[in-house]
C-alpha positions as CSV (number, residue, x, y, z in Angstrom):
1,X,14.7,32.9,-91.4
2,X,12.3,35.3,-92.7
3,X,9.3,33.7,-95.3
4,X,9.4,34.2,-98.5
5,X,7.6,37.5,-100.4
6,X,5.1,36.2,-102.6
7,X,5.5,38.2,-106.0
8,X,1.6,38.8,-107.6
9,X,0.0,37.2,-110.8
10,X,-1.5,40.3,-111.4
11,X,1.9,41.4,-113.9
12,X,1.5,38.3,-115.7
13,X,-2.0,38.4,-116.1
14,X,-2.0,41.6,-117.1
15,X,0.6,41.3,-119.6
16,X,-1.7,38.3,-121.5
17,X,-4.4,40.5,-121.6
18,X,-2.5,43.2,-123.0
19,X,-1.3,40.9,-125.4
20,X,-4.8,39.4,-126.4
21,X,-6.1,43.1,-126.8
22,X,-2.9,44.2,-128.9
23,X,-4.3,40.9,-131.0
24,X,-7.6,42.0,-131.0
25,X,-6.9,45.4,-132.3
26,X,-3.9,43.9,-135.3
27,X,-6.9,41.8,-136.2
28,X,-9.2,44.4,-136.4
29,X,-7.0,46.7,-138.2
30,X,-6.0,44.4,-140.8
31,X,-9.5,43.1,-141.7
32,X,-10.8,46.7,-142.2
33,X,-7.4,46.5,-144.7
34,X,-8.4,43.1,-146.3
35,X,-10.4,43.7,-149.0
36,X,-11.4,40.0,-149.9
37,X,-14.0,38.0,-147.5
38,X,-12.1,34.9,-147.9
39,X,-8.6,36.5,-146.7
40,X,-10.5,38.5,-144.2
41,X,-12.2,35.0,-142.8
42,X,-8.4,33.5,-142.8
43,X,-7.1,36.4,-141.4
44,X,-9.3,36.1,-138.5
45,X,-9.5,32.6,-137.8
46,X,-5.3,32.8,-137.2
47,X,-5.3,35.7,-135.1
48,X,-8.0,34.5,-133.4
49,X,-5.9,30.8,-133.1
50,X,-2.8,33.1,-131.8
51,X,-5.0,35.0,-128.7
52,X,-6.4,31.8,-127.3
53,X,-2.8,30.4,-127.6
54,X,-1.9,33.3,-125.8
55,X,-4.5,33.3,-122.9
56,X,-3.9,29.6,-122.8
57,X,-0.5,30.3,-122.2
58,X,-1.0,33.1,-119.6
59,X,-3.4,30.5,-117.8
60,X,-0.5,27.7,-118.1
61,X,2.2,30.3,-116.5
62,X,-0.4,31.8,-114.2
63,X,-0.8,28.5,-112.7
64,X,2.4,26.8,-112.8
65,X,3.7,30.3,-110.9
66,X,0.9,29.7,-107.7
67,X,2.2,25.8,-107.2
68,X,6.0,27.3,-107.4
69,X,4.8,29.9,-104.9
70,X,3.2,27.7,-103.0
71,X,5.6,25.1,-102.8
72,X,8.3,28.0,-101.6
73,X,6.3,29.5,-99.4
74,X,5.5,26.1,-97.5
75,X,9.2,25.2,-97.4
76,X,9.9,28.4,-96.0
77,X,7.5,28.0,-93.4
78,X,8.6,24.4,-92.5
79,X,12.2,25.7,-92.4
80,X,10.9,28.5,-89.9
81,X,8.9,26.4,-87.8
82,X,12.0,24.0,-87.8
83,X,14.1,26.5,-86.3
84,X,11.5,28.1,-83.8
85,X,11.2,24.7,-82.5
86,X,15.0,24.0,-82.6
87,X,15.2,27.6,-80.5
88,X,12.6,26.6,-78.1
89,X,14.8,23.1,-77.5
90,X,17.7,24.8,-76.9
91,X,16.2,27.3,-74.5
92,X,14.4,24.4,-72.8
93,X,17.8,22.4,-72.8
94,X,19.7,25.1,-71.1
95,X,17.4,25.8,-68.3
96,X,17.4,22.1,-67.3
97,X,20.7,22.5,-67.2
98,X,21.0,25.8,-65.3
99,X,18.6,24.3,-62.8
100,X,20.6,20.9,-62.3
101,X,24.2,22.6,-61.7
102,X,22.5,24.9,-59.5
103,X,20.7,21.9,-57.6
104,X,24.1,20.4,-57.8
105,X,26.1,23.3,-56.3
106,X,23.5,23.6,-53.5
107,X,23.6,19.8,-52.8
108,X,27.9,20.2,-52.4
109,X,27.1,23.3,-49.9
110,X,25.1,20.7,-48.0
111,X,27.6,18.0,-47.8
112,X,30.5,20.4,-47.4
113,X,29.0,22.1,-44.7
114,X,27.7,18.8,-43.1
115,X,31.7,17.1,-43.6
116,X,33.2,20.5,-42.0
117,X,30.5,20.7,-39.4
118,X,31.3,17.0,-38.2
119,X,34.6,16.8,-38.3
120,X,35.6,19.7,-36.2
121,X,33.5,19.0,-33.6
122,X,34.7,14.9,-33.4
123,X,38.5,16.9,-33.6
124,X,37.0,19.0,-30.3
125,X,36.2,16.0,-28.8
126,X,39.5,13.6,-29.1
127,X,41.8,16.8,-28.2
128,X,39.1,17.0,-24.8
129,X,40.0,12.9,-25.0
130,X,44.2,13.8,-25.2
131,X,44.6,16.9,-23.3
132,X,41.8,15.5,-20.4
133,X,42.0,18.8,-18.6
134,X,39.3,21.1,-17.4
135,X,40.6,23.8,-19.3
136,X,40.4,21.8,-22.4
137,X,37.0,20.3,-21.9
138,X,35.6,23.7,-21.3
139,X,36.9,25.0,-24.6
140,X,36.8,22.2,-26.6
141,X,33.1,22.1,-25.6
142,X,32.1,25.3,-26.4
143,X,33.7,24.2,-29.6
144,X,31.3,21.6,-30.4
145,X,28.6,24.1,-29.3
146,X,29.1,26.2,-32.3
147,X,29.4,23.2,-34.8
148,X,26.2,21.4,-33.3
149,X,24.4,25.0,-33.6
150,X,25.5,24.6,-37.7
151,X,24.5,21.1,-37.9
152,X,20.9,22.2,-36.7
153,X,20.7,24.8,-39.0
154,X,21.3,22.1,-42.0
155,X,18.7,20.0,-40.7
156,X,16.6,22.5,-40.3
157,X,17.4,23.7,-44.0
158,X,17.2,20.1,-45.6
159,X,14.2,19.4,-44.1
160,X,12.7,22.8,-45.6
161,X,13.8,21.5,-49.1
162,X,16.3,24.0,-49.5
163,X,19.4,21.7,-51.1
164,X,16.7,19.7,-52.8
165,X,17.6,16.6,-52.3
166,X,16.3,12.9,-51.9
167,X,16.4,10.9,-49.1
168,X,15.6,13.5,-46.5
169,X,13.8,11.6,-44.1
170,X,16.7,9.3,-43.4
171,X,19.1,12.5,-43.3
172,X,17.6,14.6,-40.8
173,X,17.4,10.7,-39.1
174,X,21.1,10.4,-38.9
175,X,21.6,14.0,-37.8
176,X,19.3,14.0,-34.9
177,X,21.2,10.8,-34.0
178,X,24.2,13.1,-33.9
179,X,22.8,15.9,-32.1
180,X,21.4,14.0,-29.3
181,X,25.2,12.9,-29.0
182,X,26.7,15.8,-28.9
183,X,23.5,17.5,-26.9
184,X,24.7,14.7,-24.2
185,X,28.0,15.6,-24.1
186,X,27.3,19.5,-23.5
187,X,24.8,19.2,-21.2
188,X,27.5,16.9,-19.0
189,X,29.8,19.8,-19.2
190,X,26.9,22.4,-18.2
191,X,26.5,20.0,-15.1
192,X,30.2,19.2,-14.4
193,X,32.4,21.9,-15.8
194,X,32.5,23.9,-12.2
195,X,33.7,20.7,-10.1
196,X,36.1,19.8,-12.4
197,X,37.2,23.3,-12.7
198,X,37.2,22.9,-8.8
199,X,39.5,19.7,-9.1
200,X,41.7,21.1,-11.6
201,X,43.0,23.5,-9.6
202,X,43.8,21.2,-6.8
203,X,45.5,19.3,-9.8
204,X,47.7,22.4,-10.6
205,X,49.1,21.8,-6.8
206,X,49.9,18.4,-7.3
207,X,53.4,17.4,-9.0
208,X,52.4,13.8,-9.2
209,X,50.0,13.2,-12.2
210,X,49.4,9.6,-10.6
211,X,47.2,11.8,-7.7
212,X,45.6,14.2,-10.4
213,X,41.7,13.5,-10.2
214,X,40.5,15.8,-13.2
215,X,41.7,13.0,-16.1
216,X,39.6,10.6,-14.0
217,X,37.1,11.9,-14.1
218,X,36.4,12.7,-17.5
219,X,37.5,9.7,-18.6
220,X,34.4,8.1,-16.2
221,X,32.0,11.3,-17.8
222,X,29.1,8.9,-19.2
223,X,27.6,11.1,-22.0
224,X,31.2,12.0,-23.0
225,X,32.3,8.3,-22.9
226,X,29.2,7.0,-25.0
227,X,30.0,9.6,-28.3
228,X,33.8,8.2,-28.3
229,X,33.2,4.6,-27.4
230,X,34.7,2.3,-30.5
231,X,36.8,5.0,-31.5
232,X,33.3,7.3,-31.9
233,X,31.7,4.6,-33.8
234,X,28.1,5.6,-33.6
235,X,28.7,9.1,-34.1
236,X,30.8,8.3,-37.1
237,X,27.9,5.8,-38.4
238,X,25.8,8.7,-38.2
239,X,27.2,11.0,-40.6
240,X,28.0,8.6,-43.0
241,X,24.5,7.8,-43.0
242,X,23.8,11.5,-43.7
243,X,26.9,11.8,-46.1
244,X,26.6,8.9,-47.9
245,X,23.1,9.6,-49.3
246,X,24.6,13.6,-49.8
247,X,27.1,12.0,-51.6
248,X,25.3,10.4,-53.8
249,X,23.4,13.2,-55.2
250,X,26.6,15.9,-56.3
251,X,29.1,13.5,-58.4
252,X,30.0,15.8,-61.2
253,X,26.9,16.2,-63.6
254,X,29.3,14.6,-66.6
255,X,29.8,11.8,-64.8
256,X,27.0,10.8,-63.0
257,X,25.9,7.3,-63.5
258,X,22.9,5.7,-63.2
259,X,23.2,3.7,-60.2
260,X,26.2,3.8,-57.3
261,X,26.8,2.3,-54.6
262,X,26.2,4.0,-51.1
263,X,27.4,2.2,-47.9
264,X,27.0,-1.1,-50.0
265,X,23.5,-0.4,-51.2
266,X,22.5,1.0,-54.5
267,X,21.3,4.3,-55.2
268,X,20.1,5.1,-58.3
């Protein structure tokens, strides 16, 4: 909104004085016309009545015009203020929200990468648990390999503060709980993979899978034994330590509420 322009007093002042002098000079011209002294003291004594009505007038409008000015130009600035302000609100409104949907999208890269992450290595380990070759554990390791490698780098990352989020601590807590799990498990294969690769190929020469040795023995592989007892209990308690608090943190921004529940506990 652009302020009012202030039009000058200086017409309507000018235009009173014009009219006093124009006044002046009638008077002037008809008392040098008016012979008697009587007429000629009448004379004057109305026009003179007539000018100060006239500047008194002039003064009146003069006046009245400033307060109408000034009460314009005040609303005018109020209604500009009102609008810079209601602009700066806005612009303040929409970077809090830019900056919470992008905390929010970076928080779902976390958890999604942490779910994905998880998941396929666990899937590595129960096809190790069905197939219980060496070929399969030796693949299915190398497996988990890569997917512990991408669960240190989110540690790594959420310790940094990179997906902003709360609870961070107790996060990178629950993953290192899961890495020394899986660090166990592939540092049993880096000490038994080339005697049960040994076995397995007496295996391949038996037809009897009563006298194969190879199952045995990774069924009786400690480290590998410890991440899936209870149906991989701990190493499931783990993430959902990690995901739980994740989760907490990216429900939909419209729908956010102010407390949930996380594991049974509340999380505001």
């Amino acid at each position: 909104m652009q302020p009012r322009t202030n039009v000058s007093a200086w017409p309507v002042l000018a235009t009173v004085t014009s009219l006093v002098l124009i006044a002046f000079v009638a008077l002037a011209v008809a008392y040098n016309r008016v012979v008697d002294v009587q007429n000629r003291e009448q004379l004057f004594i109305e026009v003179a009545k007539t000018a100060l009505n006239l500047i008194f007038v002039g003064v009146a409008t003069m006046l009245v015009k400033i307060v109408v000015e000034q009460y314009f130009a005040a609303r005018d600035r109020e209604r500009l203020e009102s609008a810079q302000r209601e602009a700066a609100a806005r612009l303040s409104a929409e970077r809090v929200e830019a900056a919470a949907k992008d905390t929010h999208e970076r928080r779902l890269k976390a958890l999604a990468s942490l779910t994905n992450n998880y998941w396929n290595a666990k899937k590595a380990l129960k096809i190790i648990e069905a197939h219980r070759s060496a070929k399969s554990y030796g693949e299915q390791v190398r497996v988990v390999i890569d997917h512990r490698l991408a669960l240190q780098q989110l540690a790594n990352e959420i310790r940094a503060g990179v997906y902003a989020l709360d609870g961070a601590d107790e996060i990178d807590g629950a993953l290192g709980e899961i890495d020394r799990m899986l660090a166990g498990v592939i540092d049993e294969w880096r000490d038994q993979y080339l005697r049960l690769s040994q076995l397995q190929k007496q295996d391949e020469a038996q037809e009897d899978p009563q006298f194969k040795k190879v199952p045995g023995e990774i069924d009786r592989l400690p480290n590998f034994n410890a991440a899936r007892e209870n149906s991989y209990a701990a190493l499931h308690d783990s993430f959902e330590r990690a995901a739980g608090i994740i989760r907490s943190q990216v429900l939909p921004l419209s729908t956010r509420p102010a407390t949930i529940q996380t594991n049974g506990q509340p999380q505001t």
